[in-house]
RODRENMAR-311373 format. One record per residue (C-alpha): residue in three letters; x negated, y negated, z negated; residue number from 1. Coordinates in Angstrom, 3 decimals, always signed. Example, Ala and Ser with C-alpha at 12.3 -4.5 7.8 and 13.67 -1.06 7.14 Angstrom:
% residues 2
ALA | -12.300 | +4.500 | -7.800 | 1 .
SER | -13.670 | +1.060 | -7.140 | 2 .
***
This chain:
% residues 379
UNK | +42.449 | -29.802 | -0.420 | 1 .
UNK | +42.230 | -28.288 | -3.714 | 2 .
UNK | +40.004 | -25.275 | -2.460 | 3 .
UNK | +38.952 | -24.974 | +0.787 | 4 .
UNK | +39.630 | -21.974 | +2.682 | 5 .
UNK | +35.631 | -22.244 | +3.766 | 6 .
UNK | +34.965 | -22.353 | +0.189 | 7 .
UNK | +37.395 | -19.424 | -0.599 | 8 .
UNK | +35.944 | -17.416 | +2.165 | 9 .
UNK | +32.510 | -17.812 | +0.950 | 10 .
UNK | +33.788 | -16.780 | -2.626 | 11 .
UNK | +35.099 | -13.841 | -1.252 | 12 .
UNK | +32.136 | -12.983 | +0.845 | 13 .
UNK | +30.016 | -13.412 | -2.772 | 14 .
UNK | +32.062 | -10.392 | -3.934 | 15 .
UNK | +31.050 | -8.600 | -1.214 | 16 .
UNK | +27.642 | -9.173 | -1.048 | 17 .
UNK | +26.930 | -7.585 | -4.701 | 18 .
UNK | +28.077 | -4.548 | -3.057 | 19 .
UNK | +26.123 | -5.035 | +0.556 | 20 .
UNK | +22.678 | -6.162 | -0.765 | 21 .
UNK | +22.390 | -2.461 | -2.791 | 22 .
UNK | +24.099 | -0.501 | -0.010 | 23 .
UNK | +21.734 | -1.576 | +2.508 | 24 .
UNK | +18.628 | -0.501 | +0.383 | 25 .
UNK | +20.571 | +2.832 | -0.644 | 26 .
UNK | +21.072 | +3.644 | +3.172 | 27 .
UNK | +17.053 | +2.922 | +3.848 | 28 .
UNK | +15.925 | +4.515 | +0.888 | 29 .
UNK | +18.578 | +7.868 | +1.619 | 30 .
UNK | +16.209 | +8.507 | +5.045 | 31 .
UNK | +12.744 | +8.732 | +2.971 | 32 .
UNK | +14.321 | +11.281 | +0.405 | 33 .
UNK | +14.719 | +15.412 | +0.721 | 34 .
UNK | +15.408 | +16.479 | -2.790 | 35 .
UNK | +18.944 | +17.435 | -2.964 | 36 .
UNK | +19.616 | +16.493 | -6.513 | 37 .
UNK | +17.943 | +13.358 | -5.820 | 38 .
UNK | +19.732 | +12.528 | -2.396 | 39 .
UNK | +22.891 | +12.746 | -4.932 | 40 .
UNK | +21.837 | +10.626 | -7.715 | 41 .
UNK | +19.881 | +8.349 | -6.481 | 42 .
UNK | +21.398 | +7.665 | -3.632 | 43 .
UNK | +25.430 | +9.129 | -2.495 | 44 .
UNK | +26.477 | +8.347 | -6.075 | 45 .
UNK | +25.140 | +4.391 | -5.533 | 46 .
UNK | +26.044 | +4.460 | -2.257 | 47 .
UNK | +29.655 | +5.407 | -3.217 | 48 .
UNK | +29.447 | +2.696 | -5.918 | 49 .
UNK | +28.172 | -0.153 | -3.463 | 50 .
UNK | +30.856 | +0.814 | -0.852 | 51 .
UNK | +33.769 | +0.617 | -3.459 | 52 .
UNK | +32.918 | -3.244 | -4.745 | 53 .
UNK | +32.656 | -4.042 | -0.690 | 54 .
UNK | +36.080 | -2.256 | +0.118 | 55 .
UNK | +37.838 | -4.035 | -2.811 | 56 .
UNK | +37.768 | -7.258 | -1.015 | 57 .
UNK | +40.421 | -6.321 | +0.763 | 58 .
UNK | +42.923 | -5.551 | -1.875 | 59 .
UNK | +41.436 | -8.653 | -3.853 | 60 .
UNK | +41.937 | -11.149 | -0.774 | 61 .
UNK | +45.688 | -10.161 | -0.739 | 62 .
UNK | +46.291 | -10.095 | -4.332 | 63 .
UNK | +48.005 | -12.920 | -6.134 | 64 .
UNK | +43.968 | -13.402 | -7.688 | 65 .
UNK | +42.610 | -14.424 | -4.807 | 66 .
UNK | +41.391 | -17.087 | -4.830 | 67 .
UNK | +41.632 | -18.500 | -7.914 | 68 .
UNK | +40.249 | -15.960 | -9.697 | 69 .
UNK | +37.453 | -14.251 | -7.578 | 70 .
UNK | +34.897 | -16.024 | -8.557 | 71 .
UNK | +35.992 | -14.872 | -11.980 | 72 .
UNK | +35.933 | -10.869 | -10.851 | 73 .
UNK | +32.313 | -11.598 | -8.848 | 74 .
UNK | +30.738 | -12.673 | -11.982 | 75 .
UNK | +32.058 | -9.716 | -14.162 | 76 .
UNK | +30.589 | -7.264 | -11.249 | 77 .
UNK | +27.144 | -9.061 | -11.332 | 78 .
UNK | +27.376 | -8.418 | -15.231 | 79 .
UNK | +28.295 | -5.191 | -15.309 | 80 .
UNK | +25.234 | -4.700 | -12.643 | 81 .
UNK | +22.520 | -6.531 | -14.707 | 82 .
UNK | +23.617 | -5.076 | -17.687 | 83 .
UNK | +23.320 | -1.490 | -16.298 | 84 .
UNK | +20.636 | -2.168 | -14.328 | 85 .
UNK | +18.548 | -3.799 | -17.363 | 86 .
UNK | +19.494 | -1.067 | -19.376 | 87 .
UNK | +18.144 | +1.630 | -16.723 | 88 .
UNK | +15.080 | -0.985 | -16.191 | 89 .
UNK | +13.996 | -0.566 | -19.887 | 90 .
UNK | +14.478 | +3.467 | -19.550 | 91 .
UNK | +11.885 | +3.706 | -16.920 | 92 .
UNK | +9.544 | +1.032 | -17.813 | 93 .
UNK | +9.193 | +2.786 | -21.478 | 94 .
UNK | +9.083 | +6.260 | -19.594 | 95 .
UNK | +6.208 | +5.218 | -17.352 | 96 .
UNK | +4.151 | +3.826 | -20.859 | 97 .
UNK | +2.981 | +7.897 | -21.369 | 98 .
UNK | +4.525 | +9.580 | -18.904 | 99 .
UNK | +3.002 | +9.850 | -15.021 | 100 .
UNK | +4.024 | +6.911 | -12.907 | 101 .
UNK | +7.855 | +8.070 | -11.824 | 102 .
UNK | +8.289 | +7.968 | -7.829 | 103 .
UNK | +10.229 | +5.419 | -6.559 | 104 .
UNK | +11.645 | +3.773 | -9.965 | 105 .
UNK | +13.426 | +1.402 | -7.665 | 106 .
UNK | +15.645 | +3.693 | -6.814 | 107 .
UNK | +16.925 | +4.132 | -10.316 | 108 .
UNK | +16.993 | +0.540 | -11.165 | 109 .
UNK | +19.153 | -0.237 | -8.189 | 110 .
UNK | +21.347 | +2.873 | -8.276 | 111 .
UNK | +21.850 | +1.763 | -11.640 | 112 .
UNK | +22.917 | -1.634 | -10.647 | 113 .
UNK | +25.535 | -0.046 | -8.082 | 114 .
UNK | +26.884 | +2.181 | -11.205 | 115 .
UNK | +26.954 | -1.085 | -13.140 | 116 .
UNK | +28.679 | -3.095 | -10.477 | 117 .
UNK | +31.524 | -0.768 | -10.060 | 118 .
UNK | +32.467 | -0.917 | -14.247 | 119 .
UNK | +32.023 | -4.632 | -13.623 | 120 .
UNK | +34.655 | -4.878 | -10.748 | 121 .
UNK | +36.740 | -3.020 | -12.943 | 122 .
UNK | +36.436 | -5.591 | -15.948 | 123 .
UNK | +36.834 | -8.500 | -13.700 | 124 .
UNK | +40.156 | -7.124 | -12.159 | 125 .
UNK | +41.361 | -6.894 | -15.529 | 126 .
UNK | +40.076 | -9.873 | -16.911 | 127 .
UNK | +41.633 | -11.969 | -13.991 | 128 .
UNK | +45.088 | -10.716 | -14.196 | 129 .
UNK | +44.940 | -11.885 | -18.137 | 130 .
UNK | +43.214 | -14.760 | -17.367 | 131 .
UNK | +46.251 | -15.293 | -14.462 | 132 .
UNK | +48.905 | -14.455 | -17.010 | 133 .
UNK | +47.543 | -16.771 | -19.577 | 134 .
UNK | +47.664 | -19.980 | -17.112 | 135 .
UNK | +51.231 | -18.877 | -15.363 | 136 .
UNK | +52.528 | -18.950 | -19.017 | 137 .
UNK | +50.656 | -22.207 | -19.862 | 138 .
UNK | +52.299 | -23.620 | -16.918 | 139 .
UNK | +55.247 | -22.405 | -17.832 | 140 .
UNK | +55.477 | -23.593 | -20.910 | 141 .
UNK | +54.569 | -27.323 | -19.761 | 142 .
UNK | +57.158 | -27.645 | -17.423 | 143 .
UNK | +59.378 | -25.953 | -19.653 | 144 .
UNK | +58.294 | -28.814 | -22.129 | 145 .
UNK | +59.034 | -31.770 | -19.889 | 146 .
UNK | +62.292 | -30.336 | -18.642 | 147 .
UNK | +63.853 | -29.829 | -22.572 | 148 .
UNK | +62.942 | -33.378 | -23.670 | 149 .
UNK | +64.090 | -34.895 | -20.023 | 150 .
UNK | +67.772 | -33.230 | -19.875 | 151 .
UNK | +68.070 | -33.476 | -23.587 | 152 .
UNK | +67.203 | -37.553 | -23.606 | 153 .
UNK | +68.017 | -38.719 | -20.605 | 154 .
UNK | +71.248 | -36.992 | -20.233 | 155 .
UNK | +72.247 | -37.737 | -23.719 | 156 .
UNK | +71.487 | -41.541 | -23.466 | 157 .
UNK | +73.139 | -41.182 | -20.201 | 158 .
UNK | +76.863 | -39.415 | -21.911 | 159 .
UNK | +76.637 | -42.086 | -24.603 | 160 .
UNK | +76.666 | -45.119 | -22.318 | 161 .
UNK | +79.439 | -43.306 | -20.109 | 162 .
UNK | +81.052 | -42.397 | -23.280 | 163 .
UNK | +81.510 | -45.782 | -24.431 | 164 .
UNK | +82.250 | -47.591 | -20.910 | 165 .
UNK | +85.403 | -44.938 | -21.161 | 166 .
UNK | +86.340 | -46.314 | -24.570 | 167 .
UNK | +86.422 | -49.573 | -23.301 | 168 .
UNK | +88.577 | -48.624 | -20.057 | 169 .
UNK | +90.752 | -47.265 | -21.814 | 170 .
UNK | +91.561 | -50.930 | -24.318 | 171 .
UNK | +91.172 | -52.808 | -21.364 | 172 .
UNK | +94.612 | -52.864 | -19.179 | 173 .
UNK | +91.869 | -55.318 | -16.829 | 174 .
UNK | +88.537 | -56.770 | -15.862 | 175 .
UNK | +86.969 | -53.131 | -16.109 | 176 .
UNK | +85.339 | -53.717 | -13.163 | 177 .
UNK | +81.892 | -53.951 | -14.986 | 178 .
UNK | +82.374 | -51.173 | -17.245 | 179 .
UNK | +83.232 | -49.192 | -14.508 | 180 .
UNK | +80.250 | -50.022 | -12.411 | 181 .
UNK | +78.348 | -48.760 | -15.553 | 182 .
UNK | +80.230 | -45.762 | -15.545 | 183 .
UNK | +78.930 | -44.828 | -11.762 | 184 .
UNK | +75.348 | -45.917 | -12.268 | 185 .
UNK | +74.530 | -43.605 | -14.999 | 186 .
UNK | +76.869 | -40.934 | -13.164 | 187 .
UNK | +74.352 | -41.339 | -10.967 | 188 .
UNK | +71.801 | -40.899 | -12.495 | 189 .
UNK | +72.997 | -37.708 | -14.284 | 190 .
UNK | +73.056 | -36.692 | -10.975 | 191 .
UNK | +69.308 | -37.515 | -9.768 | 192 .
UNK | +68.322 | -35.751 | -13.350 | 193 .
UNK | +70.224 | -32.691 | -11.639 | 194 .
UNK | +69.134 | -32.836 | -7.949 | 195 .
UNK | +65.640 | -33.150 | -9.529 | 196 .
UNK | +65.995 | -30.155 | -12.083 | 197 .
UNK | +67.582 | -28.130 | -9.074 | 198 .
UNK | +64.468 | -28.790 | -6.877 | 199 .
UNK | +62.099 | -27.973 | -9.906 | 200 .
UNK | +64.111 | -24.405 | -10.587 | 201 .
UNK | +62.886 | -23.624 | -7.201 | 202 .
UNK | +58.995 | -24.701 | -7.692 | 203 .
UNK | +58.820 | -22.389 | -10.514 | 204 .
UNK | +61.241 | -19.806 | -9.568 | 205 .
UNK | +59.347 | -19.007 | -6.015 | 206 .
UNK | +58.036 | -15.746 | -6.617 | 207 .
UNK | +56.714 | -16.057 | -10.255 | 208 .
UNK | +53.589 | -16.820 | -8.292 | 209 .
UNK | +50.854 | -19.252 | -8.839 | 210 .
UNK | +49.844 | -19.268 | -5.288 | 211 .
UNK | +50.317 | -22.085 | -3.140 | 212 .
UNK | +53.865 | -21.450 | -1.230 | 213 .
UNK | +53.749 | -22.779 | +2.380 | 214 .
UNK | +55.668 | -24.120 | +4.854 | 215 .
UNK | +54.687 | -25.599 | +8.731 | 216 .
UNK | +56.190 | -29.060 | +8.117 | 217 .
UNK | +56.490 | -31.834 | +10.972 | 218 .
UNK | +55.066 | -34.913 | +8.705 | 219 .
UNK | +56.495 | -37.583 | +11.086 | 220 .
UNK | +59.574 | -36.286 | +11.418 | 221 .
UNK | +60.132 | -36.029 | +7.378 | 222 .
UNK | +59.137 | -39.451 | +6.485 | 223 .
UNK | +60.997 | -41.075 | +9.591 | 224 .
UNK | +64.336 | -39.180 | +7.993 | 225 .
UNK | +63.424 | -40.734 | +4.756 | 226 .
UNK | +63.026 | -44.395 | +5.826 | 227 .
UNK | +66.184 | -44.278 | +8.079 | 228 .
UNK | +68.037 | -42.986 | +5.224 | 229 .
UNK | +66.790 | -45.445 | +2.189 | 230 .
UNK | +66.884 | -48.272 | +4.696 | 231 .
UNK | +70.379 | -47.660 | +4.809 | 232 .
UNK | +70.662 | -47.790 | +1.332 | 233 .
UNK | +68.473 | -50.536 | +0.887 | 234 .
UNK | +69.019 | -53.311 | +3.335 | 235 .
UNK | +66.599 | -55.730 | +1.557 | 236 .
UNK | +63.555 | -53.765 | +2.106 | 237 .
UNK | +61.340 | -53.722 | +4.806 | 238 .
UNK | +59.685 | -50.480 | +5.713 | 239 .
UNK | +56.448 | -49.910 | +8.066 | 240 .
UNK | +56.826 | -46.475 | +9.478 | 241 .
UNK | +53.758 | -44.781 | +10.739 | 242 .
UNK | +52.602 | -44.971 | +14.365 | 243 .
UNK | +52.273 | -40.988 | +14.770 | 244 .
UNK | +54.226 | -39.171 | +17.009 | 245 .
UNK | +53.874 | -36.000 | +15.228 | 246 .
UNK | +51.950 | -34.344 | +12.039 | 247 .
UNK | +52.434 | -30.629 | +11.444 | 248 .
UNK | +51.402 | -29.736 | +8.001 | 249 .
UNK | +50.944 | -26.960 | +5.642 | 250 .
UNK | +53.071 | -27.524 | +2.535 | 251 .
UNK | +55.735 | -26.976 | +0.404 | 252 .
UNK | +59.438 | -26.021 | +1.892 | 253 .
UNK | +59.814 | -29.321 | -0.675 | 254 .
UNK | +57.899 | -31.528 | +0.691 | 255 .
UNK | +60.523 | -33.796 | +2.208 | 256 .
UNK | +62.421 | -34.206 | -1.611 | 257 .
UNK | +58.523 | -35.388 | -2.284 | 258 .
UNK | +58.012 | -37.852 | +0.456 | 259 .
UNK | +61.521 | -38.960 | -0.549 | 260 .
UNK | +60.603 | -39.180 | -4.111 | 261 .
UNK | +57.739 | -41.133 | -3.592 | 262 .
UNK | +59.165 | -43.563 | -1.070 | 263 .
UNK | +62.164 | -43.464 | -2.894 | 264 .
UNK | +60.485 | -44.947 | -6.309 | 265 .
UNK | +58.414 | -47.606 | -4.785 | 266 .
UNK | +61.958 | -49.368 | -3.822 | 267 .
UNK | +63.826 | -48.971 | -6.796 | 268 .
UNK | +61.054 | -49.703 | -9.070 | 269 .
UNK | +60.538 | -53.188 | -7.136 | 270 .
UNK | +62.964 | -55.804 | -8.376 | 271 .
UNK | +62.280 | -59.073 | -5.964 | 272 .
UNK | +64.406 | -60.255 | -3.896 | 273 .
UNK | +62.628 | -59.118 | -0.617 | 274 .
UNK | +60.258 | -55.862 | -1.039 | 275 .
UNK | +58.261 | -54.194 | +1.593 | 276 .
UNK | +56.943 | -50.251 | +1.644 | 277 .
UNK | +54.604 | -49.472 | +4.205 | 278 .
UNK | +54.196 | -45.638 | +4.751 | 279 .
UNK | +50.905 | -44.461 | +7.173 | 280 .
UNK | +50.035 | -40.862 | +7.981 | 281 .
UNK | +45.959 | -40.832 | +8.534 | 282 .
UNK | +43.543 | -38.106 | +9.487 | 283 .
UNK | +41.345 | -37.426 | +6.815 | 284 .
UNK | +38.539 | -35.134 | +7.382 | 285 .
UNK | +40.066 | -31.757 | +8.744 | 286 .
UNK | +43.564 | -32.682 | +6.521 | 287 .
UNK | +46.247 | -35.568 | +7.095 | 288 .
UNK | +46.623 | -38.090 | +4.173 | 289 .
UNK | +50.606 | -40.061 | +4.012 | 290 .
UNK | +50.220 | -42.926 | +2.063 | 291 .
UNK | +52.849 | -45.058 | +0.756 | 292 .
UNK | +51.696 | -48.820 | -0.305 | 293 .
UNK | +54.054 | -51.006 | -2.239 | 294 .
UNK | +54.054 | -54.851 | -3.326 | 295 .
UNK | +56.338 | -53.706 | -6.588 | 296 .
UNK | +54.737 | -53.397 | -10.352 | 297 .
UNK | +53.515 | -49.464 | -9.733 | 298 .
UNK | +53.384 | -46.771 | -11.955 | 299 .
UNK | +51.953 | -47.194 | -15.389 | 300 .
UNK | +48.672 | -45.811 | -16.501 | 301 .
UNK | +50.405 | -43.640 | -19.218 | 302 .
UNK | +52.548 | -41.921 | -16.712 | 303 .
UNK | +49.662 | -40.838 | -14.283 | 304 .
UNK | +47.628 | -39.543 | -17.678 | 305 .
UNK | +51.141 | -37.620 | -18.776 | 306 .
UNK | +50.633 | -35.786 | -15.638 | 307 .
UNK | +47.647 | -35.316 | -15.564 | 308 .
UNK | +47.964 | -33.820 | -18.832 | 309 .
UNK | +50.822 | -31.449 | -17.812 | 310 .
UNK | +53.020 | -32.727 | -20.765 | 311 .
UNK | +55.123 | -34.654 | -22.384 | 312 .
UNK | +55.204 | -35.780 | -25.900 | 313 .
UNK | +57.719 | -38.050 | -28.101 | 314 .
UNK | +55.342 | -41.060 | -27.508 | 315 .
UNK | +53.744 | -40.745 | -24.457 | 316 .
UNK | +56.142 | -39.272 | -21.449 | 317 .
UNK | +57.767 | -40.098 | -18.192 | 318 .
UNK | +60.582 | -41.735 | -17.074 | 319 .
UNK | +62.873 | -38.502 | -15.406 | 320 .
UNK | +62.127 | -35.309 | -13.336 | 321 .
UNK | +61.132 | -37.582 | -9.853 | 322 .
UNK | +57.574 | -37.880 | -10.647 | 323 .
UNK | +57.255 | -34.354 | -12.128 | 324 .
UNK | +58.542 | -32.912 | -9.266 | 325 .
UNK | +56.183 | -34.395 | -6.991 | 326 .
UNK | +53.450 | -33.109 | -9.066 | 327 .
UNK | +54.585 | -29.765 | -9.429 | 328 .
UNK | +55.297 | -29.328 | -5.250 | 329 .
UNK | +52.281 | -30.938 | -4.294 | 330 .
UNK | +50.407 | -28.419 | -6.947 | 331 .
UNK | +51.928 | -25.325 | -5.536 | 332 .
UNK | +51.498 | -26.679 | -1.607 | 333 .
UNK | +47.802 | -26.957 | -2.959 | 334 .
UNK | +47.260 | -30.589 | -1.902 | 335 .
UNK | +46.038 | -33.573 | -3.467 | 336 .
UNK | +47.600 | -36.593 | -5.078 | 337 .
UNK | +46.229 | -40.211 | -6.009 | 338 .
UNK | +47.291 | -42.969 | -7.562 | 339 .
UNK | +45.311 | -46.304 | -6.711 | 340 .
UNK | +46.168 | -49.810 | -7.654 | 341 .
UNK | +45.768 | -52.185 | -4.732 | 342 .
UNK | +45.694 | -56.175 | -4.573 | 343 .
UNK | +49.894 | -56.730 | -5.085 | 344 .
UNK | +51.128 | -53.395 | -5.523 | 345 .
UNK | +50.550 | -49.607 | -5.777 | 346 .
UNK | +49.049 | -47.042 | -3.387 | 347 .
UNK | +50.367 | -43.536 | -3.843 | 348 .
UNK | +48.464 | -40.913 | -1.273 | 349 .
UNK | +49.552 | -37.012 | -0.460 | 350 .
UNK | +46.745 | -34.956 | +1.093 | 351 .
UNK | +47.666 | -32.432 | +3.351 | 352 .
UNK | +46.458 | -29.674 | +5.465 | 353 .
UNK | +46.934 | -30.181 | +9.341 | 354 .
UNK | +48.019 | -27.338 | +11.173 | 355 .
UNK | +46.562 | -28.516 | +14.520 | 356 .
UNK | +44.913 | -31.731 | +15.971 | 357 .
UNK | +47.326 | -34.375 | +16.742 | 358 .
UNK | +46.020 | -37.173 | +18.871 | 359 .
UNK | +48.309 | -39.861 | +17.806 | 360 .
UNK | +47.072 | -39.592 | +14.184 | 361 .
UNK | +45.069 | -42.205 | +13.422 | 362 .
UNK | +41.743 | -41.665 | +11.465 | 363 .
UNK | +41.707 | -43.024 | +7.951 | 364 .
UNK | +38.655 | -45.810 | +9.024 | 365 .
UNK | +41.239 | -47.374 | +11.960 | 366 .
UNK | +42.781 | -50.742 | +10.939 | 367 .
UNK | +46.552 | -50.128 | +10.313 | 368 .
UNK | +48.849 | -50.181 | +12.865 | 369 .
UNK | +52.488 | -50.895 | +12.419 | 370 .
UNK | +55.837 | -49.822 | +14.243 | 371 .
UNK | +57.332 | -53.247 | +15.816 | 372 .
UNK | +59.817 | -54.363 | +13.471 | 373 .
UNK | +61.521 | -57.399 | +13.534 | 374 .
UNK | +61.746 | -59.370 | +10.820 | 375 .
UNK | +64.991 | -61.274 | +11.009 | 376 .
UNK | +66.591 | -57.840 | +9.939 | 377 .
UNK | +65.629 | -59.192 | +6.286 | 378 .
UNK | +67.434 | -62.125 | +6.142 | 379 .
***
């Protein structure tokens, strides 16, 4: 997974230890002291300080900054503490250099940290949520990007060809049976452009969030829907569906127009005469892994590094929304995707995060197994 809720956790439990470590020694060092003025300074002020940066976990871990950000907010409240804390560190070292040796200068330096930790929170909240609004409009403005030059190319190439296949209808009284069949295919594929655009209006219209947005999906069930559907469409391809009973997930409410995607383009992007795609759901760690192998010519270097990227240029850009989309989903379900080249084809592998232990999963080290098929269905 992207980030681990172990690992976000542990961020979050960083915050709260810059507030715990100097609350603890407040609370000791409050029993040893009986001067009023210095039961209020040096140690309910810090005290109040220290108990602030712990209790703003809470809001934090709900916030839309958790937990990208935290780390981001736990550094600023160190800062803030070392900074005050050197600051009152100097005071009393230079006081002590001809003054009597002050009692308990510890206290000071600390209580001066817990000041210091509290301004810090405050800088990292606001630092975050411009740090946040900075990468939400980055994003933004990527997809924003590839959706203006895909709907302004494709569907323009698109009109043209239709445009002219009309032309010739109408001089032709007969024998427009090929112009025709032109006429559907790129219908069609205005279409797909629009499905895809549709789907992608939703991905970054959910919220105005950059949160993962989740969904309990049954993996099995999904792909199985997908296959029986494309092999339907697709008679000349032979598909290896996964052994797995069942697979529930945490992902996108997507995910299926993803699978689908992906399945989808390692059939149409294949043109022999026979083609196989063999899809297998795995257990991978604590997550599920559904990979889809193909024998076709896979997807081009400079299409993976245009997504990785987040962009699209003149030169260097994808071929429609399908691939896009799949990035985008899998990027807000916060899973992983991979590309691999394999001996006669392409490997293309979504990470997911199981939602409880399924015993027909296989592990990811078991030799594949394969749903009976029989073969004379290709011929």
């Amino acid at each position: 997974m992207r980030m681990t809720r172990v690992r976000c956790v542990g961020e979050l439990g960083l915050l709260a230890a810059v507030g715990l470590a100097p609350l603890g020694y407040h609370l000791i060092s409050l029993a040893a002291m009986s001067d009023p003025t210095m039961i209020v300074t040096g140690a309910l002020v810090p005290i109040t300080c220290s108990a602030l940066v712990v209790a703003a976990t809470v809001p934090v871990a709900r916030s839309p900054l958790f937990p990208s950000y935290t780390l981001r907010i736990t550094g600023w409240s160190v800062l803030g503490a070392a900074t005050i804390g050197g600051v009152a560190l100097l005071f009393v070292t230079y006081g002590m250099s001809d003054r009597p040796p002050m009692e308990r200068p510890s206290v000071v330096v600390i209580g001066a940290m817990s000041v210091g930790s509290v301004f810090g929170l405050a800088l990292g909240l606001t630092d975050a949520q411009q740090r946040r609004a900075e990468d939400q409009l980055e994003r933004a403005n990527a997809q924003l990007t590839v959706l203006n030059r895909v709907l302004r190319h494709n569907i323009r190439n698109a009109m043209t060809v239709i445009d002219g296949r009309v032309e010739l209808l109408r001089k032709r009284a007969d024998g427009g049976e090929e112009s025709a069949a032109v006429v559907a295919e790129n219908v069609d594929r205005l279409l797909s452009v629009s499905e895809h655009a549709r789907h992608i209006g939703e991905v970054m219209g959910s919220g105005g969030s950059d949160e993962p947005v989740e969904a309990v999906v049954n993996l099995v069930d999904v792909v199985d829907g997908v296959i029986e559907r494309l092999q339907a469409e697709h008679p000349n391809t032979r598909f290896d569906a996964p052994v797995a009973e069942t697979c529930r997930v945490r992902s996108h409410p997507l995910t299926e127009a993803v699978i689908s995607e992906v399945i989808e383009n390692a059939v149409i992007h294949n043109e022999g005469d026979t083609r196989r795609v063999s899809v297998s759901i795995r257990s991978v760690g604590d997550g599920v892994a559904l990979r889809v192998e193909d024998d076709g010519p896979g997807i081009p270097d400079e299409t993976i590094e245009t997504l990785q990227r987040g962009y699209e240029t003149s030169m260097r850009h994808t071929n429609g929304l399908g691939l896009w989309l799949v990035w985008w989903v899998v990027d807000r379900s916060d899973a992983d995707l991979a590309f691999e080249s394999i001996g006669d084809g392409q490997a293309v592998q979504v990470g997911f995060e199981r939602v409880e232990v399924t015993e027909a999963v296989p592990a990811a080290s078991d030799p594949p197994e394969r749903a009976p098929e029989d073969d004379a269905d290709l011929l």
